[in-house]
N, C-alpha and C positions, 0 to 999 in steps of 0.2 A: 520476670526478667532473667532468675537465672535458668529458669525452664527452657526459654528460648534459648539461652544461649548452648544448654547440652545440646538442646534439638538441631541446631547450626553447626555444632562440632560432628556430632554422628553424619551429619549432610553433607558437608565437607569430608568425610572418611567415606561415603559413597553409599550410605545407608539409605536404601530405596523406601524403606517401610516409613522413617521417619518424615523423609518427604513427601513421601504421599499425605502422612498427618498434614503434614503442613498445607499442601496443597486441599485438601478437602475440609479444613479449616477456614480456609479464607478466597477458596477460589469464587466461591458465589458472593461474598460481601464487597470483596474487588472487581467482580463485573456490576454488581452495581453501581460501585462508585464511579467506573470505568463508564457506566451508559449516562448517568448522571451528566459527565463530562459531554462524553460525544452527543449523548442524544439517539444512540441507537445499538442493539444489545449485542446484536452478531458483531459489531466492529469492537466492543467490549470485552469479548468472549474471545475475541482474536490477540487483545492488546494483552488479556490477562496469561493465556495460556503461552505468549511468546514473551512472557517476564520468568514465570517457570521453567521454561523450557534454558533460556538464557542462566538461570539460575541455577539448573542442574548441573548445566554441560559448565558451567564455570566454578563448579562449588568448590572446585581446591583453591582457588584464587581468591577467595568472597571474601571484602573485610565489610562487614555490620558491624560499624562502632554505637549505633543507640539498637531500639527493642525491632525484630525483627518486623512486628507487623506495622513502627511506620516506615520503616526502609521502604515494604511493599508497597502501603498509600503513595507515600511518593516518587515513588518510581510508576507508580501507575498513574499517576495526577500527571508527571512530567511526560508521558506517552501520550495521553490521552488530549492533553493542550498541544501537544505537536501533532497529532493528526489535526485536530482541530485545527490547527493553523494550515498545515499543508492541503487538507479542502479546502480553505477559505481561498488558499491562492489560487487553486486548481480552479475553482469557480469563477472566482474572477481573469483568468486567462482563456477558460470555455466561454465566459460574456463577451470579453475583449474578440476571440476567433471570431464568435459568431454574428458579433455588429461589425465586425471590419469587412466579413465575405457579402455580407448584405449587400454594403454600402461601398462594394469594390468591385462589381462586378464590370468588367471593360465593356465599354460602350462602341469604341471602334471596331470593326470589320476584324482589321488585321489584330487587334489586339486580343479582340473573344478566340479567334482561331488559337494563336498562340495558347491562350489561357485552357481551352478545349484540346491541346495537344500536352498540352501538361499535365490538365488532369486524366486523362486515357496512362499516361506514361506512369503516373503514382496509382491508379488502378490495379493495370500488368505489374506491376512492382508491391503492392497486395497481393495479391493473386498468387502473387511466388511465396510470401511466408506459410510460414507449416500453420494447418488447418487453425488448431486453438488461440495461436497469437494474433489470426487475423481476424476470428470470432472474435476475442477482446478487446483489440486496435477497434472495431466496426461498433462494440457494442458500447465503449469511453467514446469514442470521436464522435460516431455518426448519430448514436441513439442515446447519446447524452446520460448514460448511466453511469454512477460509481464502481470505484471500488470495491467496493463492501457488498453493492448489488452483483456486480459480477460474480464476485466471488462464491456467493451463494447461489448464484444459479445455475455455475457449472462445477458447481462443487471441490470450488479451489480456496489455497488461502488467501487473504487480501494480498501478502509481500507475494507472491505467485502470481497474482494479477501485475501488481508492483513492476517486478519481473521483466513480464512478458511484455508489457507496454514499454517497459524500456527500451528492448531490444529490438521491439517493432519502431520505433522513434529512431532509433541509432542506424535501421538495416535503410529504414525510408529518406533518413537524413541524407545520407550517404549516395543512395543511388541518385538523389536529388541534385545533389553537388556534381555527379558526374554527370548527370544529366544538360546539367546549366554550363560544365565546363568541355561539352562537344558542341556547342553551340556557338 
């Protein structure tokens, strides 16, 4: 305990070398614990290294009142049941989309048109974001992939996927509303 505690002092005065101990100490036994949770290692590897990173860039601020390494555990346990949960939601709002469009599709003349000029409208309105956000928007919506999938396939980090889908949500939301209000 008191070892920790010098090693926390030096890290807080901005000692690189001491945090790197730290981090090569325990960066692999918390992405285990971290994939343990999730279920999967890249989103582990994501959740561990952006506790570090949090941890450097705020070391002047850092109160550890017990032993460093379970501040870590738990801070990595309390990350790791929150993505877990925020998939679990995402998942079930991808089922909920994807049995409503099924079972929504307009049966009237005039209402399939309408519905076919809306969709062409949120197309062109794809079409306009910058290339990468609309890879991502296309590859979460259309082709039912994660996060964490994303991320690794175009060699981004998950909050970067995070990101850009938000922004893709917020630019679509919006031309959508003007869309509905020149109507």
């Amino acid at each position: 305990m008191l070892n920790e505690l010098l090693i926390l002092k030096k890290i807080k005065e901005g000692d690189m070398k001491a945090f790197e101990d730290l981090f090569r100490c325990y960066y692999f036994p918390l992405c285990c614990y971290a994939a343990g949770i999730t279920g999967q290692m890249e989103v582990a590897e994501e959740i561990v290294e952006e506790l570090f990173y949090v941890l450097w860039k705020d070391r002047e601020h850092l109160q550890i009142f017990q032993s460093v390494k379970s501040y870590l555990y738990r801070a990595i346990r309390n990350q790791s049941l929150q993505y877990c949960e925020h998939e679990e939601v995402r998942n079930r709002y991808r089922e909920s989309v994807l049995a409503t469009s099924a079972s929504e599709q307009p049966t009237d003349p005039h209402q399939q048109m309408e519905y076919e000029e809306l969709q062409k409208f949120i197309n062109n309105t794809l079409e306009k974001l910058p290339v990468r956000r609309r890879q991502i928007f296309e590859m979460h919506r259309m082709e039912g992939r994660k996060y964490s999938e994303i991320a690794v396939r175009l060699s981004l980090s998950v909050k970067t996927v995070e990101a850009e889908m938000t922004k893709a949500l917020r630019t679509l939301r919006k031309e959508v509303e003007t869309y509905i209000h020149m109507e």
